[in-house]
N, C-alpha and C positions, 0 to 999 in steps of 0.2 A: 367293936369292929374286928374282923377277922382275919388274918394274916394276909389274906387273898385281897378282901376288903384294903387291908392299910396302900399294899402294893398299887393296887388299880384308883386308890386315891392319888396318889404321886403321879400318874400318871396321867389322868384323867387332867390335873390339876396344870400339868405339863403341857397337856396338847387340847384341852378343849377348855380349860376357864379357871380361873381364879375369882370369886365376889361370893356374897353373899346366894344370890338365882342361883350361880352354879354349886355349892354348896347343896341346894333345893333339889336340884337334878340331879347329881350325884346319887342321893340319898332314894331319890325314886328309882333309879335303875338298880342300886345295890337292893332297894327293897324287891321288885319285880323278879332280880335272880334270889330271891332268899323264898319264894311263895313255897307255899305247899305243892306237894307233885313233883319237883323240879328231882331232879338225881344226878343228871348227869350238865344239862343247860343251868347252870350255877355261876356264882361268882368265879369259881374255880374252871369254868371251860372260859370265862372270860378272862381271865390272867394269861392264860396259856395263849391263845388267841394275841392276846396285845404284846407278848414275848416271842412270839411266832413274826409279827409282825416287824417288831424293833429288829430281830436277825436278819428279817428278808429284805428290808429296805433298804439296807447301802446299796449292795450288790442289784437291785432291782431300781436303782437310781430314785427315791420313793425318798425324797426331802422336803424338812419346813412344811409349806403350806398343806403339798398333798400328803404328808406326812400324819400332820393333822388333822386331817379330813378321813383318813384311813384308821387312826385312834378311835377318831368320835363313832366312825359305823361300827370298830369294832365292841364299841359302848353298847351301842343301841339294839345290834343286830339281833338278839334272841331278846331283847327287853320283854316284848308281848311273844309270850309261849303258849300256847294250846291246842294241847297233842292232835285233839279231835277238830281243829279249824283248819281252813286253807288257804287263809288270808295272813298266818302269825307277820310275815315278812314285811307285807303290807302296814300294815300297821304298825309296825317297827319303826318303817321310814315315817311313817307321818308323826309317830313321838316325836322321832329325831329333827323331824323339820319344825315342830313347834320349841323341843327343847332349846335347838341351835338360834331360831327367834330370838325368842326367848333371852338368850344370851350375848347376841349382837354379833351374830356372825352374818357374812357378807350374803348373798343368795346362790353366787354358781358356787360356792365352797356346803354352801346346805344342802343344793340339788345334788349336790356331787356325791355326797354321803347317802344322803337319800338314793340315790340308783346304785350305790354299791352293796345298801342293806338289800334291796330289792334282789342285785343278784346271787344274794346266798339262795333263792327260792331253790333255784336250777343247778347255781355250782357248774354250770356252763363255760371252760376257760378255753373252749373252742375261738379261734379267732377270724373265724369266718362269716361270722355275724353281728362283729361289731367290733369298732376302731380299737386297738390294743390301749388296756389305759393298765400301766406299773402296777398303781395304787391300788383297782378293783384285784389285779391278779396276785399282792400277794395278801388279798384279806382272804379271797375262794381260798387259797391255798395253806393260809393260816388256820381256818375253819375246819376244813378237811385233817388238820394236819395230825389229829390223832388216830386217821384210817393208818398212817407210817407209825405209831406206839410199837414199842416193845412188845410181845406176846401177853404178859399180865396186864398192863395199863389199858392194850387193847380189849381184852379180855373184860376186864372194869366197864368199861366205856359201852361195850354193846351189854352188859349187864344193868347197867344205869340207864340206861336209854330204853330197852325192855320195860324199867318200872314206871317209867313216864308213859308207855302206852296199856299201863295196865284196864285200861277198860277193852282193849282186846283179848279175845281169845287163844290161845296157843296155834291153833291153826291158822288166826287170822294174823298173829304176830308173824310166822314162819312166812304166810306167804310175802306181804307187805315187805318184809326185811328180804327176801331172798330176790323179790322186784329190784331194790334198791341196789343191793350187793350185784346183781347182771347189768344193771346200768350204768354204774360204774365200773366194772369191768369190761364193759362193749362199748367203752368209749377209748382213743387213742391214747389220752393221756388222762388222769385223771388230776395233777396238777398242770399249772401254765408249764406248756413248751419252755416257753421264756426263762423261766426261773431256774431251769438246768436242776431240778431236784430228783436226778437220777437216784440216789439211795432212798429217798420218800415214797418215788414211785412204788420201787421194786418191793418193800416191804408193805406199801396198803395191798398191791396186788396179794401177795402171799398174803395176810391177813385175810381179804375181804376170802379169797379162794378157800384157805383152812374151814372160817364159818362157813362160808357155803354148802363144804365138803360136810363137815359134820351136822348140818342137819338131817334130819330122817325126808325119804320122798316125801310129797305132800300129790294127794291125791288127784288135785288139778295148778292150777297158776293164779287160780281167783282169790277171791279175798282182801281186805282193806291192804293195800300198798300208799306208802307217803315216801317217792323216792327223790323227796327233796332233803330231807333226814341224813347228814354226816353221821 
């Protein structure tokens, strides 16, 4: 077990089960972030993710129950990864509703997980389409939270992510990624209002802008785009 590994067992152990099943589930999601392909969606963006999370939830009032429920999706939420499908989210949640089964957890605390994995698809923390929930807003925002990286970490992060779409082309990587990168940047905030992460903001803007900036034109705007992709 991996450093990353030991950590997200403590943790896991903490907020989603203790027994022998969950032991079982542990061991399938740590396997799922270890597949082949993976670079950047690893064990290691999930550490980060549930470190992300433990920071934002005092302050984002995000205790106990939904506490827990915010751990378990951030378990679940890249579980099923595949760069070339448009469903991975989907299917995430329904691991998670079978693993949390599974486990004995209640149903609105399973649903509850289950639509927070769901909304990584969008990363949508607009609040104008739907009731403000703490807990969905700082898992988007713990997810995202390496577009705020230091210049190398960033720099890593869109390089690992690049070798996950390697059955695209350079042209069709550039355009896809420069989709993503304008949609986050044409949106007002790119983390929850709420969460008041004035210094996160300012530096994903600078980040996603510098890549921007440094790629070469690209001849049109077409091309595979996946701008659900942190």
């Amino acid at each position: 077990m991996s450093g990353d590994e030991r950590e997200l067992h403590l943790a896991w152990q903490r907020h989603v089960g203790i027994s022998h099943e969950s032991e079982h589930w542990f061991d399938t999601v740590m396997g799922a972030h270890r597949a082949v392909g993976r670079h950047y969606h690893t064990a290691r963006h999930v550490r980060w993710v549930v470190q992300h999370i433990r920071s934002l939830a005092p302050a984002a009032g995000v205790v106990d129950g939904d506490l827990d429920t915010a751990m378990a999706a951030a378990f679940f939420h890249d579980a099923v990864y595949d760069p070339t499908a448009s469903d991975n989210e989907t299917a995430s949640a329904a691991l998670a509703r079978r693993a949390l089964t599974d486990l004995g957890w209640p149903s609105g605390p399973i649903e509850h997980a289950a639509s927070m994995i769901e909304a990584t698809a969008s990363h949508d923390v607009s609040t104008s389409n739907a009731t403000p929930d703490p807990a969905t807003w700082i898992l988007l925002a713990a997810d995202l939270g390496v577009l705020a990286a230091e210049p190398s970490p960033y720099s890593d992060y869109v390089r690992n992510v690049r070798k996950e779409y390697g059955h695209l082309d350079e042209a069709e990587w550039r355009s896809g990624r420069a989709a993503f990168i304008r949609s986050m940047l044409d949106r007002a905030t790119i983390f929850p209002a709420s969460l008041h992460l004035d210094t996160w903001e300012h530096r994903a803007r600078a980040n996603l802008t510098a890549e921007l900036a440094a790629m070469r034109p690209l001849s049109d705007g077409s091309g595979a785009s996946d701008a659900r992709e942190p």
